[in-house]
C-alpha positions as CSV (number, residue, x, y, z in Angstrom):
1,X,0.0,0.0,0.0
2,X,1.6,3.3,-1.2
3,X,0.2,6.6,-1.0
4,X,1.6,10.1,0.5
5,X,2.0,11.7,4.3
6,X,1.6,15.5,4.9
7,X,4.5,16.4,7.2
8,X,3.8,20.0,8.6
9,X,7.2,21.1,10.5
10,X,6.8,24.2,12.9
11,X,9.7,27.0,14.2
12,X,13.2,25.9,13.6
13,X,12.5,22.5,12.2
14,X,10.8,24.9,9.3
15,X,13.9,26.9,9.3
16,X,15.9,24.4,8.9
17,X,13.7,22.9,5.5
18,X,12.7,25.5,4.4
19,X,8.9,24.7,4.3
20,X,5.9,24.4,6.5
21,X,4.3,22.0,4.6
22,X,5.2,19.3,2.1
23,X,4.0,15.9,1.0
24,X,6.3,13.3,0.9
25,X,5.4,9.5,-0.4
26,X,5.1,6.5,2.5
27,X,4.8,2.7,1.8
28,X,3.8,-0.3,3.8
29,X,5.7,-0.5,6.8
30,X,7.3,3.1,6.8
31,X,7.8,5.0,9.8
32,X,8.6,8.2,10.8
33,X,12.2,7.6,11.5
34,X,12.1,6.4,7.7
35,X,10.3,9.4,7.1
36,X,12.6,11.9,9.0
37,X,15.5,10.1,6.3
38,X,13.3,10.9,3.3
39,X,13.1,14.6,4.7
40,X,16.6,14.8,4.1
41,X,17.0,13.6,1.1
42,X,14.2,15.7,-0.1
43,X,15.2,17.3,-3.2
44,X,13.1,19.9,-3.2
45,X,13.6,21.4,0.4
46,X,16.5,24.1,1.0
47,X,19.3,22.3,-0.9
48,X,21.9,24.0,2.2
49,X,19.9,22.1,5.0
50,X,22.7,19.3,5.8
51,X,23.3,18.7,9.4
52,X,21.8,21.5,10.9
53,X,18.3,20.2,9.5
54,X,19.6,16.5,11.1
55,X,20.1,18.3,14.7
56,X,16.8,20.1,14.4
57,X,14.8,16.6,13.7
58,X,16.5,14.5,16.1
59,X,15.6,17.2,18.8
60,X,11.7,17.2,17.5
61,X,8.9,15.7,18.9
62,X,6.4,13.8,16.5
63,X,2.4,14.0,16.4
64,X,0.6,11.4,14.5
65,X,-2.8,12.7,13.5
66,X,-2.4,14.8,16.5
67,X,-1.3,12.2,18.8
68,X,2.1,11.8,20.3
69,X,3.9,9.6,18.1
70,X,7.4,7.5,18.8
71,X,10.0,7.6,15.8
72,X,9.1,4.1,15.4
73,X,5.6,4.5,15.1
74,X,4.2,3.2,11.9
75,X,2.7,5.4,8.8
76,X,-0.3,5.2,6.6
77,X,-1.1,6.8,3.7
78,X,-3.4,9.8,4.3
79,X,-1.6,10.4,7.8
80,X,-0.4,13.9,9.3
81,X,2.8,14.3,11.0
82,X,3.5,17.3,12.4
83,X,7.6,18.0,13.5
84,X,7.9,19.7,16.8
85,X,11.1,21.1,17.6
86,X,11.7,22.3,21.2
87,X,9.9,25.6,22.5
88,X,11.5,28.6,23.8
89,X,9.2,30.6,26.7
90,X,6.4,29.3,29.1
C-alpha cells in the first residue's frame, strides 16, 4: 500500500527545510524515523539544509494525527505528521 503523508514542520524544524508543509510519499511498513531520512534527502527542500536540519529533527517531537507519536511508530497513507522542535518561553 503506497500513498503520501503531509509532514507539517513548525519553528526551527521549518527553518531548517525551508517549508511548513510538504507531502512526501510512504509505503507499507514506513515510519517516521524512515520518514525523517526521506526529509533529508528531499530534493526539493533548501538544498543547504545538511546537518543543521539532522540536529533540528532529532531534537523534534512527533504528532501522529495529533497524537504523540514514537520515531518508530508506523505510517499510513493519508496520515499527518507534524515536526515539533523544542519551544522557547512558558
Amino acid at each position: 500500500m503506497a500513498g503520501t503523508v503531509i509532514v507539517r514542520l513548525f519553528a526551527s524544524a521549518r527553518a531548517a527545510l525551508g517549508t511548513a508543509r510538504l507531502e512526501l510519499a510512504v509505503a507499507e511498513g514506513d515510519t517516521i524515523d524512515s520518514l525523517l531520512r526521506a526529509l533529508l534527502t528531499e530534493p526539493t527542500l533548501a538544498p543547504d539544509r545538511g546537518a543543521g536540519a539532522e540536529r533540528v529533527l532529532a531534537r523534534c517531537s512527533f504528532l501522529r494525527n495529533g497524537i504523540t507519536a514514537d520515531r518508530d511508530t508506523a505510517l499510513v497513507p493519508g496520515d499527518t505528521v507534524d515536526a515539533l522542535p523544542p519551544f522557547a518561553g512558558g
